[in-house]
C-alpha positions in Angstrom: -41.6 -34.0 185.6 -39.4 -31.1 184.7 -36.4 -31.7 183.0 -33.4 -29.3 182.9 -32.0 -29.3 179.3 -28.8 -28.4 177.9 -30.2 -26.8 174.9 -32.5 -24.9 177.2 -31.7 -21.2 175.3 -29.3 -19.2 173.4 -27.3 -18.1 176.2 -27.7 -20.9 178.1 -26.0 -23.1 174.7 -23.3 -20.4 174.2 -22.5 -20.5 178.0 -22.5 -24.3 178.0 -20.2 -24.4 175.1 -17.6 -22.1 176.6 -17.4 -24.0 180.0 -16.7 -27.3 178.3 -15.1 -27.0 175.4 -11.7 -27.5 177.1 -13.0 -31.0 178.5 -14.4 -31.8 175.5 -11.0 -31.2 173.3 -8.8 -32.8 176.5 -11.5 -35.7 175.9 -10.7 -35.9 172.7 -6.5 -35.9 173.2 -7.0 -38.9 175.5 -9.2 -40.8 173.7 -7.0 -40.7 170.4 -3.4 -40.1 172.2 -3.4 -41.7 175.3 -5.5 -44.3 175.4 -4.2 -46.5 172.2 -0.6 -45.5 173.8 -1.4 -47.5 177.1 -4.2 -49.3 176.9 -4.5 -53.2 176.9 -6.5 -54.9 174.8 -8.9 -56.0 176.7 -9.0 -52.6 177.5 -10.3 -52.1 174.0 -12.4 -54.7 174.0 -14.4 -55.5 176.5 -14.6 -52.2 177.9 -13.8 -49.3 175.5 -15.9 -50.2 172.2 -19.0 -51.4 174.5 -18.8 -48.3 176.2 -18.8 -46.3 173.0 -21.6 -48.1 171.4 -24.2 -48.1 174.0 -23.4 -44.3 174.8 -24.3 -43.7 171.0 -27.6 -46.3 171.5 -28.1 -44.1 174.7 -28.0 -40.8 172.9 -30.3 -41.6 170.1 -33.4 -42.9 172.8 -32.0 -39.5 174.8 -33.0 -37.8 171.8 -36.3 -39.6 171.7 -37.4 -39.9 175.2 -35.5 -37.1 176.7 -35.9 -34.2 174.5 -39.1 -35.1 172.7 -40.6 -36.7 175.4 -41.5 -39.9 173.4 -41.1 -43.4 175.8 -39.7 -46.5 174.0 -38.8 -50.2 174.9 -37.8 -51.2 171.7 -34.3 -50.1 171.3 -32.9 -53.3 171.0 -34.9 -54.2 167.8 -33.5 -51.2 166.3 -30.0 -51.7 167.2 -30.9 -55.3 165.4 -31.6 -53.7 162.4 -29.1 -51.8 162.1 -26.3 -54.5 162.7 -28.5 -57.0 160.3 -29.0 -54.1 157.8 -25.3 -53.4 157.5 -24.4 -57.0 157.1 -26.9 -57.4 154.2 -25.4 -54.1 152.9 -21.6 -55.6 153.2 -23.1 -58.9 151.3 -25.0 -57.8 149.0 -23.3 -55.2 147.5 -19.6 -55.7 148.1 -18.3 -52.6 146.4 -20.5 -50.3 148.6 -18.0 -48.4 150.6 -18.1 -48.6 154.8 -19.1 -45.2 155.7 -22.0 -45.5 152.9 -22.7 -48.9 154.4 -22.8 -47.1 157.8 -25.6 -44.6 156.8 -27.6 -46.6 155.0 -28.1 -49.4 158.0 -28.7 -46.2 160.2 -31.3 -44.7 157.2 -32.8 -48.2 157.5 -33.0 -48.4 161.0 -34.5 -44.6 160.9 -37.5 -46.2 158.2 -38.4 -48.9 161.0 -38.2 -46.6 163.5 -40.4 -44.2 162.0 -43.0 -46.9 161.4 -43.0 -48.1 164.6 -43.4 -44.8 165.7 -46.9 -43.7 164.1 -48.6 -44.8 167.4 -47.0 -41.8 168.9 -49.9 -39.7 167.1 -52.5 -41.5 169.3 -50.7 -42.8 172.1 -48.7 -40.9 175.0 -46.9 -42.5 178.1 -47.3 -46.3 179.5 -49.4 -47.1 176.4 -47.1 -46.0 173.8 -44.0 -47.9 175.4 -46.4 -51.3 175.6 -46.9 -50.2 171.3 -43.1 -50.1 170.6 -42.7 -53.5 172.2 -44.3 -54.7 169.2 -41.0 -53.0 167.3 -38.9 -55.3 169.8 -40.7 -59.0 169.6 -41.5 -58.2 165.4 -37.5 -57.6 164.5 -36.3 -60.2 166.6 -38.7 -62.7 165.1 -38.6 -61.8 161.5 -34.8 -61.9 162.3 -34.9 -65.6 163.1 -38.4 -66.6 160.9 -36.4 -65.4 157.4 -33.3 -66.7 156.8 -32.5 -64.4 154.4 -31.4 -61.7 156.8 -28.7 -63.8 158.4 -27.7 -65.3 154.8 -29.6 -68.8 155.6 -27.4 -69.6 158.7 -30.0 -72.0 160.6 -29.1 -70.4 164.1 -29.4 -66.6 162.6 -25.9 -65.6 163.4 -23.9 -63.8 161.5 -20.0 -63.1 161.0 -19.5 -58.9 161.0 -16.5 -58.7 158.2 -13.6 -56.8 158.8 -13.7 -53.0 159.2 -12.0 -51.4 156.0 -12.4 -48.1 154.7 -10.4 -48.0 152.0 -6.8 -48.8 152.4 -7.2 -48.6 156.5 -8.2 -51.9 158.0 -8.9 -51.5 161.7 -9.1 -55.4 162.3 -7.0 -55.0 165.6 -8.9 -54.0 169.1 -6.9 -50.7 169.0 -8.5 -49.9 165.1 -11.9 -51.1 166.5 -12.2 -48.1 169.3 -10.8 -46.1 167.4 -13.4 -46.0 164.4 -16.0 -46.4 167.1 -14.4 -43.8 168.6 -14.7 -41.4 165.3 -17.4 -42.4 164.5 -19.4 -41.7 168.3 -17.9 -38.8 167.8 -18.8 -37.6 164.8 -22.7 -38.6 165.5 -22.5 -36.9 169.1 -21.7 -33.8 167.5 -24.2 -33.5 164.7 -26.5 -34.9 167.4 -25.5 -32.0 169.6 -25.8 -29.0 166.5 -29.7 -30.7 165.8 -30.5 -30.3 169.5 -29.6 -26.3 168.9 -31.5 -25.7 166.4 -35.2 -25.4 165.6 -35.7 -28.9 165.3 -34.5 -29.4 168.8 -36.7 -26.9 170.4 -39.9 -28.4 168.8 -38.6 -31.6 170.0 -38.4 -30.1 173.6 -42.1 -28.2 173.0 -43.6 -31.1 172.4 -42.2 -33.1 175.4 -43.3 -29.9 178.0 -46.8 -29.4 176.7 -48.3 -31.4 173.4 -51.5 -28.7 173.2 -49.3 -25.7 173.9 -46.6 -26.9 170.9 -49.3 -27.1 168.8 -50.8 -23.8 169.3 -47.8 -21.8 168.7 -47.5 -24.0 165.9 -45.2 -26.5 166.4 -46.1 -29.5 163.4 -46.7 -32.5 166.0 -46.8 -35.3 163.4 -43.3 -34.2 161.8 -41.4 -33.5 164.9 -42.9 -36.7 166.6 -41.7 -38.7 163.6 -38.7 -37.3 163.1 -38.0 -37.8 166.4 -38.6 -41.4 166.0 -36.5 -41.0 163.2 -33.3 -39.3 164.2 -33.2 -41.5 167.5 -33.4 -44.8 165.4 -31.4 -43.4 163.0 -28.3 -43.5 166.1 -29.7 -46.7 167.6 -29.3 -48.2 164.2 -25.6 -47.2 163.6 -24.8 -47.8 167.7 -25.9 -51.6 166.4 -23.4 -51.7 163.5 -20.9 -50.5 165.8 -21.9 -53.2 168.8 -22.0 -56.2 166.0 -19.2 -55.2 163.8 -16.5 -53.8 166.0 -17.3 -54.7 169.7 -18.9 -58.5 168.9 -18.1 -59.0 165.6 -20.5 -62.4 166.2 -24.2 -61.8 166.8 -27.4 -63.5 166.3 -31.1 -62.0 167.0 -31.3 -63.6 170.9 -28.6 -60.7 171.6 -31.0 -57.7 171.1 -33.5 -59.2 173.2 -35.8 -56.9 175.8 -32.7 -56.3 178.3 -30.9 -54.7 176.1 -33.8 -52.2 175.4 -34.0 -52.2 179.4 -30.2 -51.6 179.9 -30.2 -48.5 177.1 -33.2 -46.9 178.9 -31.2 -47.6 182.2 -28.4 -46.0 180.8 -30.1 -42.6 180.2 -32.6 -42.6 183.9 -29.2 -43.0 185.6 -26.6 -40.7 183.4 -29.5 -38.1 183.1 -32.7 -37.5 180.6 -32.8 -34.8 178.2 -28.6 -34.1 178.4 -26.2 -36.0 176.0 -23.3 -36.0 178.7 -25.8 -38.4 180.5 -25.9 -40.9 177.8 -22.2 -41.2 178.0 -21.7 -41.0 182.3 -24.8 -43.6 182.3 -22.8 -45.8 179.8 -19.6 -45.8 181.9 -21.7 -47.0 184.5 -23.7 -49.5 183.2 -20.4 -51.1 181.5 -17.9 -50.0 184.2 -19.9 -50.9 187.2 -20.5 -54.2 186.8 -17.3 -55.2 186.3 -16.0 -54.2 189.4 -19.1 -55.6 191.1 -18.0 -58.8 189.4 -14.1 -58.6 190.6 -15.1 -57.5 194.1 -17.3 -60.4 194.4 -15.4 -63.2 192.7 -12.4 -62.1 195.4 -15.0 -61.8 198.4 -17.6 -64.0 198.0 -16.8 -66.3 195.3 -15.5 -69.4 197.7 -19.2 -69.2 199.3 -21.7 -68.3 195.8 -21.4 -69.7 192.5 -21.7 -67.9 189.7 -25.0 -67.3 189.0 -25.8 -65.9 192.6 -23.3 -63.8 192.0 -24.5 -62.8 188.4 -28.1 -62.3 190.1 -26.5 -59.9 193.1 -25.5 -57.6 190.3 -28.5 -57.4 189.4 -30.4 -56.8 192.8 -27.2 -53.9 193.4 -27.9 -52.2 189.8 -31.7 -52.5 190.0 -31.5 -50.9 193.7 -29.6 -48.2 192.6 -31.8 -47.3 189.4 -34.5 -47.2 192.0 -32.4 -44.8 194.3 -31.7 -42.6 191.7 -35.1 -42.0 190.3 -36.3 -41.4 194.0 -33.3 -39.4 195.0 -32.5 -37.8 192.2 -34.3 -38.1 188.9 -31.9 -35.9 186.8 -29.4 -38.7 187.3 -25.3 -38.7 187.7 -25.2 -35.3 185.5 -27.2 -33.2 187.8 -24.8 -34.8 190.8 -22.2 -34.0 189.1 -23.1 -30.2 188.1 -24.1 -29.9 191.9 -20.7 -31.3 193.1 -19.1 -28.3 190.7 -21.3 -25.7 191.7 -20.6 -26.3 195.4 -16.5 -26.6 194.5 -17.1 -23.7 192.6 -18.7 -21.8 195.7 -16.3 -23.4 197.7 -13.2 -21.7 196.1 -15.2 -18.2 195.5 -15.5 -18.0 199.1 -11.7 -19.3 200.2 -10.6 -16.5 197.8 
């Protein structure tokens, strides 16, 4: 399957830039202006920091399976590490700053990732996603086998300390988005300027033709891994973001295998191989549910309980994956570009 990329070429990047760098800064005024101004928080909390932290999850397998082409169901286990990692980090070492704490889960996360990804060199497709399952069911029972990761706590759960970095304390829901916020931010764009660059073109090489890479001498055991790396690397730090600003209580039976299923959701319906499809992916995934949930609580609640209703959800989001990757396997993004294009024609034309 081809994939249209938006780090495709030179001109392609520069004229890419220059269409949206105007949404990108108005993004960035609501986000930090408007948003804390007038938003609830529940707002903040139960939609907002979610949001943010699977869109970053979403990126980094984007990276992965998107760009390099490289399938994995075990994104869970490596948001899991980086949540536990970061925890350990904050307990261990109390004088270790945040943002150091916050690399060096995400550098952990990256070393699992990268070991979990050595299959890669021998496997392609539907057998290496059944390999990195073995990354999924591993973390999640070393997690609850060793009771030294969750400092001895017999259920595994741990208690995510409050965000400081050093005199700022963002313990409200407001200070919560907004360091997940910043920091989302700051990871998108590196993401973004490693994408550019060499390393993301050997990343794309590799994904389009493993033999041809090779011959114009793309290094396939490097780039694979690295790959592996720089995705679990994000994943990692998405999880220290999901346990220590959006939970803030988590234990191993919450990275389970839906949550690798609902990241890899995220990106087949925002759109592979483009990082404004991890984010329109993750507004859906956390947006849309919701409002299935309202709409049928005031419809059909007096005649389903809960769990039918719960299970509906479900059957509507599972449908709609499956009419996507029929209808339209770019996802929302390329619906989106064709719904500009045609306004875009439409206005040319009236003028």
């Amino acid at each position: 399957m081809t994939v249209i990329t938006e780090t495709a070429s030179a001109p392609a990047r520069s004229t890419w830039l220059t269409a949206n760098v105007a949404g990108l800064v108005l993004l960035l005024l609501l986000g930090y202006g408007l948003v804390p101004l007038i938003g609830s928080d529940y707002l903040m909390d139960a939609v907002l920091t979610p949001f943010l932290a699977l869109a970053l999850a979403a990126v980094g397998l984007n990276v992965l399976t998107g760009y390099a082409g490289q399938v994995s169901l075990g994104s869970a286990a490596f948001l899991a590490v980086g949540a536990y990692a970061a925890y350990n980090l904050n307990l261990r070492l109390p004088g270790l700053p945040l943002l150091a704490n916050l690399v060096l889960a995400g550098g952990i996360a990256a070393a699992v990732g990268i070991v979990f990804g050595l299959p890669s060199l021998r496997l392609r497709g539907f057998y290496l996603a059944v390999s990195t399952l073995a990354a999924q069911f591993f973390v999640q029972w070393a997690l609850t086998k060793f009771g030294w990761f969750s400092n001895d706590n017999a259920s595994g759960v741990i208690d995510a300390p409050v965000i400081r970095i050093g005199s700022l304390t963002f313990s409200s829901a407001t200070g919560r988005y907004v360091f997940s916020l910043t920091t989302v931010a700051i990871a998108t764009a590196l993401t973004a300027r490693l994408l550019a660059s060499q390393t993301g073109r050997n990343f794309i090489a590799v994904r389009d033709h493993e033999v041809a890479a090779k011959v114009i001498g793309v290094p396939l055991l490097r780039t694979k891994l690295l790959a592996f790396g720089v995705s679990s690397f994000l994943i990692g730090v998405a999880g220290v973001l999901w346990a220590f600003a959006y939970l803030r209580t988590v234990e191993p039976a919450g990275f389970n295998l839906d949550r690798s299923f609902q990241i890899l959701f995220i990106i087949i319906i925002g759109g592979l191989a483009s990082l404004r499809g991890a984010f329109i992916g993750a507004a859906f995934i956390v947006v849309f549910p919701l409002l299935l949930s309202r709409l049928g609580a005031a419809v059909l609640g007096s005649l389903f309980d809960s769990g039918v209703l719960e299970m509906s959800q479900r059957i509507v989001i599972g449908a709609l994956i499956i009419a996507f990757l029929i209808a339209e396997p770019r996802g929302l993004v390329a619906l989106i570009d064709r719904a500009v294009a045609a306004t875009r024609r439409f206005r040319s034309t009236r003028s």
